[in-house]
C-alpha positions in Angstrom: -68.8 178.9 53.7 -70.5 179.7 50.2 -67.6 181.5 49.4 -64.9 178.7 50.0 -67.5 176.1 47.7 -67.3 178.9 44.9 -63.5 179.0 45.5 -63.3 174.8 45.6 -65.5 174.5 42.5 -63.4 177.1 40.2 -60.6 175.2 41.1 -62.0 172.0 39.8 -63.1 173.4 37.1 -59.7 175.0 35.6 -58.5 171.8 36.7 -60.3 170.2 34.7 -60.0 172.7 31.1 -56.1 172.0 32.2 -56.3 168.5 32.0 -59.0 168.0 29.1 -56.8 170.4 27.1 -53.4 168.6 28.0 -55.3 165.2 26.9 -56.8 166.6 23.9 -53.5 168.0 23.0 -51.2 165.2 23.5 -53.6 162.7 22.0 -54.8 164.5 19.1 -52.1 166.3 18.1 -48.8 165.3 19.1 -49.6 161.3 19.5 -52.3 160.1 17.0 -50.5 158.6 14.6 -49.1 156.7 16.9 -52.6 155.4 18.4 -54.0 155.2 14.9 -51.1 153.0 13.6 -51.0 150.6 16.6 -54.9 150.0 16.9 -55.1 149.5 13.3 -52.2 146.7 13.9 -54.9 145.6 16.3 -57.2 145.0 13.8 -58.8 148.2 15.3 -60.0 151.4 14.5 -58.5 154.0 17.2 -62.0 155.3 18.9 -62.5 159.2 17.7 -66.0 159.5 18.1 -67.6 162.8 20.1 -68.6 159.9 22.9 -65.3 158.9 23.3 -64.1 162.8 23.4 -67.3 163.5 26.4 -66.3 160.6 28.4 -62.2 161.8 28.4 -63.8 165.1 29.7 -65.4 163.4 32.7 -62.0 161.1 33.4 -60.9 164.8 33.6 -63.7 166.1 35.7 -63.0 162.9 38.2 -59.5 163.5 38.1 -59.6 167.1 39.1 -62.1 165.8 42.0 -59.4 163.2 43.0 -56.7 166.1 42.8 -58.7 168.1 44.8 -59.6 165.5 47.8 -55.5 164.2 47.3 -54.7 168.2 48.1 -56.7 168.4 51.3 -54.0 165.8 53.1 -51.0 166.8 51.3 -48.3 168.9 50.1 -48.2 170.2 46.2 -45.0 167.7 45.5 -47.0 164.7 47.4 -50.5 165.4 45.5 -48.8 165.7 41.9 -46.8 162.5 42.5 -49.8 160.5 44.0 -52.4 162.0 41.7 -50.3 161.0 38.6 -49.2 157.5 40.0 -53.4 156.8 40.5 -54.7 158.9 37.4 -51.7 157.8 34.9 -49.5 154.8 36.0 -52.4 152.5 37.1 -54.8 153.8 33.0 -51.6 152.9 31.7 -51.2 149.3 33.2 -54.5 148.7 32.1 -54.5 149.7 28.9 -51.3 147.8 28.6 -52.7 144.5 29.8 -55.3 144.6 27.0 -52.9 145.8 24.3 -54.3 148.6 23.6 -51.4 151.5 24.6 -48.8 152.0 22.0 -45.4 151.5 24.5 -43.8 154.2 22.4 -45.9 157.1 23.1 -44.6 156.9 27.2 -41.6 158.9 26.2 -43.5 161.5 25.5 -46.7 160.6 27.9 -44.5 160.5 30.8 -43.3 164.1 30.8 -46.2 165.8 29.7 -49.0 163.4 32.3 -46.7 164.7 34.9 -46.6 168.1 33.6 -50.3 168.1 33.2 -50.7 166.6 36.9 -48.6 169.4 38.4 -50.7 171.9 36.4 -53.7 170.9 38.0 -52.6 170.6 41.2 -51.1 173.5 41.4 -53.9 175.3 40.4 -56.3 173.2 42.8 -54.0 174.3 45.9 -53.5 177.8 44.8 -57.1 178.1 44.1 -59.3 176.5 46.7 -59.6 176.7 50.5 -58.2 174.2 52.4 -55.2 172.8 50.9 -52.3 170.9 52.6 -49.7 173.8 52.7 -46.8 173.4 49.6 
C-alpha cells in the first residue's frame, strides 16, 4: 500500500515538471511575443509576475491530479484525449470569451498541449499503480 502511494505521488509529480516545463516553454519562449503584442492591443500588460508563474505551476499540479484520476478509468489514448479536451480546449474557450487568447498562437498550442498531455499521461500510467491498461 505505502509503496503504490510513493509510486502514485512520483508520477504526479514528473507529471507535473512535464507539464510546468512544456507551459513555461511554450509561453515564454516560443509564444510571448505573441501574448505580449495582443494584451498590449488590449490596453494590457501580459501578466509575468513570479504569482502568475506559482499559480501556472499549481494549474499543473491539478492537472497532473486530473490525469492521474482520468487514467484510473481509461486507456492511455482515452486519458490524453479527455485530459487535453478538459485541461486545454475548455482554458482556451475561456480565455477566448474574454479576449484575452491571441487566436494565432493555437497553431502552435494545439500540437504541443497535446504533446504535453500525452507526456504526462504517459508517464502517469507507466508510473503509478493502477492504471486502465494502454
Amino acid at each position: 500500500m505505502e509503496k503504490n502511494v510513493v509510486r502514485t505521488g512520483v508520477a504526479v509529480i514528473l507529471a507535473t515538471i512535464i507539464i510546468s516545463v512544456s507551459e513555461f516553454v511554450r509561453n515564454e519562449f516560443l509564444l510571448k511575443s505573441y501574448w505580449v503584442d495582443h494584451y498590449a492591443g488590449l490596453g494590457l500588460v501580459f501578466p509575468s509576475e513570479p504569482i502568475n508563474g506559482a499559480i501556472w505551476g499549481l494549474w499543473s499540479l491539478l492537472f497532473a491530479i486530473a490525469i492521474l484520476l482520468i487514467s484510473r478509468r481509461f486507456t492511455l489514448a482515452q486519458t490524453t484525449g479527455l485530459a487535453w479536451f478538459v485541461g486545454f480546449v475548455l482554458m482556451w474557450v475561456v480565455t477566448a470569451n474574454m479576449s484575452v487568447l491571441p487566436l494565432r498562437i493555437l497553431v502552435f498550442a494545439i500540437p504541443l498541449s497535446i504533446l504535453e498531455t500525452f507526456l504526462a499521461a504517459l508517464v502517469i500510467t507507466r508510473v503509478a499503480p493502477t492504471s486502465a491498461p494502454t
